[in-house]
Structures are given as C-alpha cells and as structure tokens.
LUMFIMI-249148 format. One record per residue (C-alpha): x, y, z. Coordinates in steps of 0.25 Angstrom, whole numbers, plus 2048, in hexadecimal, padded with zeros to 3 digits. Example, Ala and Ser with C-alpha at 12.3 -4.5 7.8 and 13.67 -1.06 7.14 Angstrom:
REM residues 2
8317EE81F8377FC81D
REM end
This chain:
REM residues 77
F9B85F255FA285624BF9584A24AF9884723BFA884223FFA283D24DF9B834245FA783123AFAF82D245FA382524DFA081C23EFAE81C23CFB2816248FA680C24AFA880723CFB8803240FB47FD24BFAC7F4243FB77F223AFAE7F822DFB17FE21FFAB80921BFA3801211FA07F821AF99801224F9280B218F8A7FB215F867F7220F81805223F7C807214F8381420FF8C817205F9D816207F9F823208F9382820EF9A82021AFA8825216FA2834218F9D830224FA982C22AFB0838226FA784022FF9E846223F9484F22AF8A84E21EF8884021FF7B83A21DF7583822CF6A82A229F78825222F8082922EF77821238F7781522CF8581522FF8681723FF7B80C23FF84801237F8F804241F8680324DF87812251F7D81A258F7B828257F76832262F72840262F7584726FF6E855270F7B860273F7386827DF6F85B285F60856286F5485C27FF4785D284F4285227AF4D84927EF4683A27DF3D83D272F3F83A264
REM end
C-alpha cells in the first residue's frame, strides 16, 4: 500500500488541473510552501489535519475503505 504517493499524485494532479502554483494552493489551504511541496513528493510523515486543509482547497474527498470488507459497526460513527 503506497497511500502517502496516492495522495501525492491525487493533490498533484487536481492542483494541475486547476492550473495552481504551489504557493497558491498552500494559501488558499493555509499551510506552509513546503509543507505542500513535502506533500506532493509523497512524504509519508506528513501532518494529516494539514493534508485534509489541502485535499479541502482542492475539492478532494477522502474515504476510508475497510480491507477486509464491512464491520459489524458499519453505519456508526
């Protein structure tokens, strides 16, 4: 499981698409140039509520799917 480049490449691309400089995108989501720089490069030590500022400035959700399928407490918080 590579999640930490899955998102690299996920932020990567949706901030392309929305033709954004880095600097621009690390603003508008309120963390630091290199935070976002780090982030793109597929740090796995990342901060996650700065990673979520960033997936939320670029319109990106992120779901958690369970690996061994649907838990008894599927539906509850």
């Amino acid at each position: 499981m590579t999640l930490p480049l899955d998102i690299a490449i996920a932020v990567k691309a949706a901030r392309r698409t929305l033709n954004l400089r880095q600097s621009d995108l690390a603003a508008a989501a309120g963390v630091g140039l290199r935070f976002l720089i780090e982030l793109e490069a597929g740090k796995p030590t990342v901060q996650l509520g700065k990673t979520l500022a960033v997936l939320n400035a670029l319109g990106l959700d992120c779901t958690l799917v369970s690996r061994s399928g649907p838990s008894s407490h599927e539906g509850r918080p």
